[in-house]
C-alpha positions in Angstrom: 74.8 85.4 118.0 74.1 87.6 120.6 76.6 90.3 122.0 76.6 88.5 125.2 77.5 85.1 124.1 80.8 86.7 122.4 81.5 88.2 125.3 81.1 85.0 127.5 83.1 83.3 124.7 85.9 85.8 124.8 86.3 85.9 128.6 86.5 82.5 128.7 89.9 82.9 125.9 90.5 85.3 127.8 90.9 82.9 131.3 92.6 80.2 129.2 95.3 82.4 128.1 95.8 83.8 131.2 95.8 80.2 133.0 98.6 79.4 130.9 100.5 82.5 131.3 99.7 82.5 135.3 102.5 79.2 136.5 105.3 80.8 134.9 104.3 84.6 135.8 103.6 83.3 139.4 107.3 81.5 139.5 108.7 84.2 138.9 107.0 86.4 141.0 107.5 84.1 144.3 111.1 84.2 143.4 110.7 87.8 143.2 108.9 88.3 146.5 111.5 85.9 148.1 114.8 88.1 146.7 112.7 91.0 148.0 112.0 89.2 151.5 115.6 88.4 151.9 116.9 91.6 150.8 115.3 93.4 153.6 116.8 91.5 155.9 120.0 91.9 154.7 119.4 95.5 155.6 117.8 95.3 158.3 120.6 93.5 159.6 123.6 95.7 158.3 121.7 98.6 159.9 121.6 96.7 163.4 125.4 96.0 162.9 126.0 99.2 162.1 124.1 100.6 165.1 125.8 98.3 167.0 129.3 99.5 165.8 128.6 102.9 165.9 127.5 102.2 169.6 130.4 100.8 170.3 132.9 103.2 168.7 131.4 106.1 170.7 132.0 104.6 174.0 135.4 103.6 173.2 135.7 107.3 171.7 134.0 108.5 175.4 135.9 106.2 177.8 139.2 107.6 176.6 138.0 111.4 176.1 135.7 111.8 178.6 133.6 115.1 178.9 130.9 116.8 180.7 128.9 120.1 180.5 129.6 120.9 184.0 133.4 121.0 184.1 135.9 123.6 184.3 139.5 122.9 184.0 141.4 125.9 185.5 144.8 126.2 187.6 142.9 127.4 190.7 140.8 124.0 191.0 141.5 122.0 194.5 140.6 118.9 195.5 139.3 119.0 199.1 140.0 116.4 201.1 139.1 116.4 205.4 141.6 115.6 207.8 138.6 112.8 209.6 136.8 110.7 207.6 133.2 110.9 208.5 130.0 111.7 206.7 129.1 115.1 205.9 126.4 116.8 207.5 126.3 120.0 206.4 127.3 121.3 202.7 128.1 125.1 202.8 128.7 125.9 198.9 126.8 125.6 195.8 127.7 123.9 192.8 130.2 126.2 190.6 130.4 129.2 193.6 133.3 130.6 194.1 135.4 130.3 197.5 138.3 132.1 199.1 140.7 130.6 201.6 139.3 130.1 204.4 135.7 129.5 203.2 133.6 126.9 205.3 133.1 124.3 202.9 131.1 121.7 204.6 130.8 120.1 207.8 131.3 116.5 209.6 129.1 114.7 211.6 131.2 115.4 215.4 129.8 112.0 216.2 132.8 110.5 213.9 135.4 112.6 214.2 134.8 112.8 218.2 135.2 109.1 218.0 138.0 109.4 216.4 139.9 112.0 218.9 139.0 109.1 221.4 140.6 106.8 220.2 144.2 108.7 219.3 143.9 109.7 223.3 143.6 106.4 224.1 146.7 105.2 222.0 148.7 107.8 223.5 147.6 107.5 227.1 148.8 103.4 226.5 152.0 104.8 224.8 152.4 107.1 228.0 151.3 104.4 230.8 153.9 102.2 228.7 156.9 104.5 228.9 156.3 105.0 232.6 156.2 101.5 233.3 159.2 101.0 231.2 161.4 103.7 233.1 159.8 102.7 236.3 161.2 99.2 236.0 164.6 100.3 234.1 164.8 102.6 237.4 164.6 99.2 239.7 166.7 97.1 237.5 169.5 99.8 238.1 168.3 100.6 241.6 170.7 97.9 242.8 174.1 99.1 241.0 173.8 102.7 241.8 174.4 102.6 245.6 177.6 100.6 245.5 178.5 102.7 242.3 178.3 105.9 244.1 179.7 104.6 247.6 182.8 103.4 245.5 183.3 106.8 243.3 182.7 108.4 246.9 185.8 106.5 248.4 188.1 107.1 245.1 187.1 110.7 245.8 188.4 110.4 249.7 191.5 108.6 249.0 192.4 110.7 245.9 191.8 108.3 243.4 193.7 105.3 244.8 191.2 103.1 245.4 190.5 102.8 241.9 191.0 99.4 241.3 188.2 98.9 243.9 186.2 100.5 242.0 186.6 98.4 239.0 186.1 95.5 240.9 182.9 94.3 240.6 181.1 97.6 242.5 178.5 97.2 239.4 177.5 94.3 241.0 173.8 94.1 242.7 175.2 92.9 245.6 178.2 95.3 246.3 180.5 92.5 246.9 183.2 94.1 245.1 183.1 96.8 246.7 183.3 95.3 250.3 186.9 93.6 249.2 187.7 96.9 248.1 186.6 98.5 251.6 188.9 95.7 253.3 
């Protein structure tokens, strides 16, 4: 026999062996490849959750500690607030620059705060033209008791305080009636 048939021969044991050996190695290695398939899921989903927690704990951490690299926490820090609202047209500091009393800060647009000063004239010009119209009419509802009032004190005066009962007796009134009796 030639070399080559004993080789042919023993490749062909060879493939027969290994045929029979190959269903139960290749059971086990699907069974492998699926533990393995389902193992890096596993962690590929514990590192998302964790991600996801971590994420989570940080903002919670950051919404009640909050922080910036800009900030400076010192007694001398104001808060500025204008007297009129209105939008600022001119900005006269820099960020971080250190002001005095006094200091021109920014600037508001005139257009609002001219509107504004308008409009409080107006309410006190109505307040004014209605507290003249008010003692203007007070002054005529009165009008009418006054004259009798004063020609009846004027008689008490004259008479030395006598006619005093007269001028109890319905001189108040607008139309002086009470006064007349007291006259007669």
């Amino acid at each position: 026999m030639s070399d080559r048939t004993t080789t042919l021969n023993h490749e062909s044991a060879n493939r027969t062996a290994t045929a029979s050996a190959e269903p139960a190695a290749t059971s086990a290695t699907i069974d492998d490849k699926e533990h393995q398939k389902l193992v890096r899921k596993l962690v590929a989903l514990l590192i998302i959750l964790a991600a996801v927690v971590l994420t989570l704990y940080v903002w919670s951490v950051l919404e009640r500690h909050p922080r910036t690299d800009d900030a400076a926490a010192r007694a001398n820090v104001v808060g500025i607030v204008p007297r009129a609202r209105g939008q600022i047209a001119k900005l006269a500091v820099q960020d971080n620059q250190l002001v005095k009393q006094g200091d021109l800060l920014f600037e508001i647009d005139p257009a609002d705060y001219e509107h504004a000063l308008e409009r409080t004239v107006e309410i006190r010009n109505q307040g004014r033209r209605g507290w003249r119209s008010k003692r203007e009419r007070a002054a005529q509802a009165i009008g009418g008791y006054v004259a009798p009032a004063r020609a009846a004190a004027a008689k008490a005066f004259r008479n030395g305080g006598t006619s005093r009962r007269g001028a109890n007796e319905g001189c108040g009134s607008r139309t002086g009636s009470g006064c007349r009796r007291a006259k007669t």
